[in-house]
KESE-102849 format. One record per residue (C-alpha): x, y negated, z; residue in three letters; chain; residue number from 0. Coordinates in Angstrom, 1 decimal, always signed. Layout:
((X, Y, Z), 'ALA', 'A', NUM)
...
# end
This chain:
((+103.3, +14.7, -54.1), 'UNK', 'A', 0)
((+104.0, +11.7, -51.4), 'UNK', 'A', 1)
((+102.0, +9.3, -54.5), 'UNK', 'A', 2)
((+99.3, +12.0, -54.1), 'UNK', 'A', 3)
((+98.6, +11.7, -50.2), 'UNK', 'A', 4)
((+99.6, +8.2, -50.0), 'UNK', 'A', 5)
((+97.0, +6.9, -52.3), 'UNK', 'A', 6)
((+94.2, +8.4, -49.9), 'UNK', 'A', 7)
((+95.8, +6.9, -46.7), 'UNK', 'A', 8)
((+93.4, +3.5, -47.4), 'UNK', 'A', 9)
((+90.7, +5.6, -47.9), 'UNK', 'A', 10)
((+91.6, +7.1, -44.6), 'UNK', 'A', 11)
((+92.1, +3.6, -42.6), 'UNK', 'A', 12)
((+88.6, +2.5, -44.7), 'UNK', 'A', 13)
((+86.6, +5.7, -43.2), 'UNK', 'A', 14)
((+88.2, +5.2, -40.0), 'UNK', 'A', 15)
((+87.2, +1.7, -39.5), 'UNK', 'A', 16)
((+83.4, +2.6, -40.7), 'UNK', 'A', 17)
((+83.4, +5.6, -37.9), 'UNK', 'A', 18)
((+85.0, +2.9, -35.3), 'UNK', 'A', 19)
((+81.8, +0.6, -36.3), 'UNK', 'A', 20)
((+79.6, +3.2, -35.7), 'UNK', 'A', 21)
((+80.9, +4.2, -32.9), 'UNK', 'A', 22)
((+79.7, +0.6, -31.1), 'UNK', 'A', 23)
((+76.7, +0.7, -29.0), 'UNK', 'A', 24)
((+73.9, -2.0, -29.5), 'UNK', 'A', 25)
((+75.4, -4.3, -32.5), 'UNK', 'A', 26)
((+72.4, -6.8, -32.3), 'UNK', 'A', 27)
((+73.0, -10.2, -32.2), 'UNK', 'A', 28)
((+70.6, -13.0, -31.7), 'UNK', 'A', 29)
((+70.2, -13.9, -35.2), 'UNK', 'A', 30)
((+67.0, -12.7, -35.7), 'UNK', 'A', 31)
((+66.4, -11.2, -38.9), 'UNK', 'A', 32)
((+70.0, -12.8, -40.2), 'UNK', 'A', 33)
((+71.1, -9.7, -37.7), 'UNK', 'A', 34)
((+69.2, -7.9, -40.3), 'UNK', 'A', 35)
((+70.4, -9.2, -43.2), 'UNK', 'A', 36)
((+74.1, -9.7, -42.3), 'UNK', 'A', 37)
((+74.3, -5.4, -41.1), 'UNK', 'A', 38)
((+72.8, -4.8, -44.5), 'UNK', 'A', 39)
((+75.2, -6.7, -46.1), 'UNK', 'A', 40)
((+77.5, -5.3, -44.5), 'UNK', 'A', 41)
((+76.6, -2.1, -45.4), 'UNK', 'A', 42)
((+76.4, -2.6, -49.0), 'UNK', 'A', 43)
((+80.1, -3.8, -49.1), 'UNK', 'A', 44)
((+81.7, -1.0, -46.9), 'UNK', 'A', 45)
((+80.6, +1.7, -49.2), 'UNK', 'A', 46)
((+81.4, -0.5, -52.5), 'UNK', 'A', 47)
((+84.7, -1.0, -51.0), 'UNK', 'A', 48)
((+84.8, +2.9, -49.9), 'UNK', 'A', 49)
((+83.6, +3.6, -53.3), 'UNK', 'A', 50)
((+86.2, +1.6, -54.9), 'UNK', 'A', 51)
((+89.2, +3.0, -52.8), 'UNK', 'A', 52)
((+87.9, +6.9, -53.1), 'UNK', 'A', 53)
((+87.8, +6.0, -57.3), 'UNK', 'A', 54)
((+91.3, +5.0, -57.1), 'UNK', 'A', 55)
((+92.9, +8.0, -54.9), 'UNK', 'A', 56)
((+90.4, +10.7, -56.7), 'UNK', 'A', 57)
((+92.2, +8.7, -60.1), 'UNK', 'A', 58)
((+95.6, +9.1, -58.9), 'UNK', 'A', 59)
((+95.6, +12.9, -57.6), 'UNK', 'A', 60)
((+93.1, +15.4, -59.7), 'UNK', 'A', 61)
((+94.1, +17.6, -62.5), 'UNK', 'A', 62)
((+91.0, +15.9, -64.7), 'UNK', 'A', 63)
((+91.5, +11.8, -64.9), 'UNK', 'A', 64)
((+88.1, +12.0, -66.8), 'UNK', 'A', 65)
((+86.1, +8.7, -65.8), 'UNK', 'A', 66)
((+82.9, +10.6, -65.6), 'UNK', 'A', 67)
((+84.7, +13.3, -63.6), 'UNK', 'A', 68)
((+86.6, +10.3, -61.0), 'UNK', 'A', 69)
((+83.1, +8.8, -60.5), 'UNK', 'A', 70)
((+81.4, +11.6, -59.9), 'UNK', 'A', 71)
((+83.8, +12.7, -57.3), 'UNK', 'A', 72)
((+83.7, +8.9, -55.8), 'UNK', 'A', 73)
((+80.3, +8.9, -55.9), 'UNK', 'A', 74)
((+79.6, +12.6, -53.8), 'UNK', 'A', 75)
((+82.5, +11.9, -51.4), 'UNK', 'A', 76)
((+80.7, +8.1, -50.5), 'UNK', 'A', 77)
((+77.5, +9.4, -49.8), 'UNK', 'A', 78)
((+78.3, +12.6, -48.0), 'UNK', 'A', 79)
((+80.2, +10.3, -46.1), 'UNK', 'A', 80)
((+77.7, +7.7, -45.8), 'UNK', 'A', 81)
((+75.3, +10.5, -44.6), 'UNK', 'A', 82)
((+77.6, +11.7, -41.7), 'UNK', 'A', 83)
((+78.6, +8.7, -40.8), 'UNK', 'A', 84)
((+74.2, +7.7, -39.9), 'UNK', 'A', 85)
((+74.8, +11.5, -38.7), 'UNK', 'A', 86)
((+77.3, +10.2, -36.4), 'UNK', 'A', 87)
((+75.2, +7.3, -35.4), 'UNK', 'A', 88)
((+73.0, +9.8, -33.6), 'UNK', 'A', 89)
((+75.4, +10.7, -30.4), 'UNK', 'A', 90)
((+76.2, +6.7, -29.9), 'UNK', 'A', 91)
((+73.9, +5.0, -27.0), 'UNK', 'A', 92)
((+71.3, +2.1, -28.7), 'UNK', 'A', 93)
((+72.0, +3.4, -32.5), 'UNK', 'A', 94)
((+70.5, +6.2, -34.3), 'UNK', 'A', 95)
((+70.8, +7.9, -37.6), 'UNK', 'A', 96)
((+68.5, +6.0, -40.4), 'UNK', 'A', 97)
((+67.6, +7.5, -44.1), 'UNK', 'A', 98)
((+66.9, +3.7, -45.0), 'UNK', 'A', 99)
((+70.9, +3.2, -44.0), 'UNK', 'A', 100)
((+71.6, +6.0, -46.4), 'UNK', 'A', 101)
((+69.9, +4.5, -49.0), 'UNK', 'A', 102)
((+71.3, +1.2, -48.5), 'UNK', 'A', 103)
((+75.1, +2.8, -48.2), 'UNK', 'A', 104)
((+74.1, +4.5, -51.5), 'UNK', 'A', 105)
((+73.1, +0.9, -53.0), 'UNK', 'A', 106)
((+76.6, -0.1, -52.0), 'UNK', 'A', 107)
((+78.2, +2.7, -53.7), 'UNK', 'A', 108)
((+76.6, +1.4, -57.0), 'UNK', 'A', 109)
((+77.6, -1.9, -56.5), 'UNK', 'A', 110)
((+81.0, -0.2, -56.2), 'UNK', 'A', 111)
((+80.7, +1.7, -59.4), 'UNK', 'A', 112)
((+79.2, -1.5, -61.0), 'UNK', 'A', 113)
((+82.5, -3.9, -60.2), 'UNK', 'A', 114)
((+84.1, -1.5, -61.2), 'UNK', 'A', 115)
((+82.9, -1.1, -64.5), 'UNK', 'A', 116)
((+82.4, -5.0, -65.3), 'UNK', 'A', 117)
((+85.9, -5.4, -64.6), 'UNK', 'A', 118)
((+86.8, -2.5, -67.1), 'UNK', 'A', 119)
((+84.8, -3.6, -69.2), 'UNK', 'A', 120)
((+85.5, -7.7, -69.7), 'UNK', 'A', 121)
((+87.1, -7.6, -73.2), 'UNK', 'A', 122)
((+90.6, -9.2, -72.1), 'UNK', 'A', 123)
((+93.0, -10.7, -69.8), 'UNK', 'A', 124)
((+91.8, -14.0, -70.7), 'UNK', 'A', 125)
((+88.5, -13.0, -69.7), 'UNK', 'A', 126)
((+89.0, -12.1, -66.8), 'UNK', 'A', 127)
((+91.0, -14.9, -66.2), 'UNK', 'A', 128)
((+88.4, -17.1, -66.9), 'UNK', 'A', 129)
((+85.9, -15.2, -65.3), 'UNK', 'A', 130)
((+87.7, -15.3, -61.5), 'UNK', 'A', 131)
((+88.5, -19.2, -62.7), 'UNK', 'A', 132)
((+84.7, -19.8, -62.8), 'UNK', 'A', 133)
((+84.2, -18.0, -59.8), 'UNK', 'A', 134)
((+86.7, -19.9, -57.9), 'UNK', 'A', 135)
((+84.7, -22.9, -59.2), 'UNK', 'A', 136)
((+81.9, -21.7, -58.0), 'UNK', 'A', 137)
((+83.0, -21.0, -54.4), 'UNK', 'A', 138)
((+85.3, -24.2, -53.5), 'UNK', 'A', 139)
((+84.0, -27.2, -55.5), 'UNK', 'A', 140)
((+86.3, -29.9, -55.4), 'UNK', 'A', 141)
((+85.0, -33.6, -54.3), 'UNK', 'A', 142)
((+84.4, -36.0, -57.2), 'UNK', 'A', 143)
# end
C-alpha cells in the first residue's frame, strides 16, 4: 500500500509545479519569437515528463499492468490534466486558456509515449548503452 501512494507522490510534485507555472502572470520575455518557441518547448517536455511519471505510478498501482491499459490511463489523465491546467490559466491576470496549448500539451504526451516505447523497444542493454554513448557524443564533443 505505502509503494502504491508513494509512486504517485512525483506525479504529484510534477502537477504541482505545472499549476505553480501557470499560476505566473505575464511570462513573456524579450526574446521575440524565441519566447515563442522556448514556452512551446517547454510545453512539449512537461507533459512528456508528466506522461512518463503518470505511466510509471498507473504501472505500479492498478489491478491490470496491461501496456495498452497503463497507456491509456497515462494518456487520459495527461490531457485532462493538460486541459484544466489551460482551464486554470483562465483566472490568472495576462494568461488565458488556449486549445492550441492543449494541442501542443497533447503533442508532448506523445513524445512521452514515444521515449518510452524506443527505450522498450532498443533490442539490448548494449544498445542502449551505445545509443546514450552516441548521444553523449553528440551533446559534449571533445576538442581534437
Amino acid at each position: 500500500m505505502k509503494k502504491n501512494i508513494l509512486s504517485w507522490l512525483p506525479v504529484l510534485l510534477w502537477c504541482s509545479l505545472i499549476y505553480y507555472l501557470s499560476s505566473l502572470p505575464h511570462l513573456k520575455t524579450e526574446l521575440g519569437v524565441w519566447d515563442l518557441v522556448l514556452r512551446k518547448i517547454a510545453h512539449v517536455t512537461e507533459y512528456a515528463v508528466l506522461f512518463l511519471l503518470v505511466r510509471r505510478a498507473v504501472s505500479h498501482t492498478a489491478s491490470s499492468r496491461r501496456t495498452p491499459f497503463v497507456h491509456t490511463v497515462a494518456v487520459i489523465f495527461s490531457v485532462l490534466y493538460a486541459a484544466s491546467d489551460e482551464y486554470h490559466q483562465s483566472f490568472v491576470p495576462g494568461r488565458g486558456p488556449s486549445v492550441v496549448d492543449v494541442g501542443i500539451d497533447t503533442a508532448g504526451v506523445m513524445t512521452g509515449l514515444l521515449l518510452w516505447w524506443m527505450w522498450e523497444h532498443l533490442p539490448v542493454r548494449y544498445q542502449r548503452v551505445r545509443f546514450f554513448n552516441k548521444l553523449q557524443e553528440c551533446i559534449i564533443k571533445e576538442p581534437n
